[in-house]
C-alpha positions as CSV (number, residue, x, y, z in Angstrom):
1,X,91.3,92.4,88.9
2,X,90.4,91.6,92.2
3,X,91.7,92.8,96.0
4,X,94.3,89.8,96.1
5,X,95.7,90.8,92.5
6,X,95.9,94.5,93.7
7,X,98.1,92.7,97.0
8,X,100.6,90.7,94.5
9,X,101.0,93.5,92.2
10,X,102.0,96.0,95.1
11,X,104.0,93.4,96.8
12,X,105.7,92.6,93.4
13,X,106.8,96.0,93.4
14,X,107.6,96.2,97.1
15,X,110.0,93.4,96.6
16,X,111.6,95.4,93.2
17,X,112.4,98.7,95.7
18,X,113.7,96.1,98.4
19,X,116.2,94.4,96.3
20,X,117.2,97.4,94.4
21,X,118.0,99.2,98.2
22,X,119.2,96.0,99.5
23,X,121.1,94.4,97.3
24,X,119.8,90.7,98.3
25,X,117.0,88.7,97.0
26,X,113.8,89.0,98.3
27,X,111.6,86.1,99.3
28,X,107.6,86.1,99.0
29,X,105.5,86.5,100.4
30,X,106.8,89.4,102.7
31,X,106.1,88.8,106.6
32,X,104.7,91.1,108.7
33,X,107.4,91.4,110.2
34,X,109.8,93.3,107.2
35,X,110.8,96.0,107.5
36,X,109.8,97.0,103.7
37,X,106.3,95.6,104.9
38,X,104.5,99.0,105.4
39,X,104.9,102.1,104.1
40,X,106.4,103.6,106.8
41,X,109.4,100.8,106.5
42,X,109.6,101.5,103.4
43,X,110.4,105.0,103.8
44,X,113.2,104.6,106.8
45,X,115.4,101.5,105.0
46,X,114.8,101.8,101.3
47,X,117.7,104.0,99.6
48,X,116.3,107.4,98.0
49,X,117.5,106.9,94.3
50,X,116.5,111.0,94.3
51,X,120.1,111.7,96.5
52,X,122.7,111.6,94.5
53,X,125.8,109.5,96.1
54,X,128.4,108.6,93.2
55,X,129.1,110.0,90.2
56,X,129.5,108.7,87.0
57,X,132.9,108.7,85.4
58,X,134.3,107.0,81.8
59,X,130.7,106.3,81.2
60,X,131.1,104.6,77.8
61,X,128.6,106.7,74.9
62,X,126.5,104.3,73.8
63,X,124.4,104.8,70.2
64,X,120.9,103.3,69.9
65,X,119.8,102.5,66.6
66,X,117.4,101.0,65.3
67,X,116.9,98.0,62.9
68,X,115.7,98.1,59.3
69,X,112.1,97.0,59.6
70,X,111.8,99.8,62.5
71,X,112.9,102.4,60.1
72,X,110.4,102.0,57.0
């Protein structure tokens, strides 16, 4: 992997944290001028998934199970 690989991958992710704070799509590459652009923008706009703002009510239970060929 080279330096410009290492760049897409982090701006890949970069545009993940935007969306998922933002609620809108993201366009690549990101512009100097985003505000999710450094680290520091990143850390005054994107939501902090560690504070707890809803709850959860009438969450529906949910099984996982798993197929046949999984299970021998």
């Amino acid at each position: 992997m080279d330096g410009q690989s290492g760049r897409n991958t982090l701006e890949l992710i970069v545009g993940i944290y935007k969306s998922a704070s933002t609620g809108e799509k993201v366009v690549f590459p990101l512009g100097a001028e985003d505000a999710f652009y450094t680290r520091e923008g990143i850390m005054q706009h994107a939501v902090h998934f560690y504070e707890k703002k809803t709850t959860v009510e009438n969450f529906e239970d949910s099984s996982i199970t798993l197929g046949s060929k999984l299970n021998s």
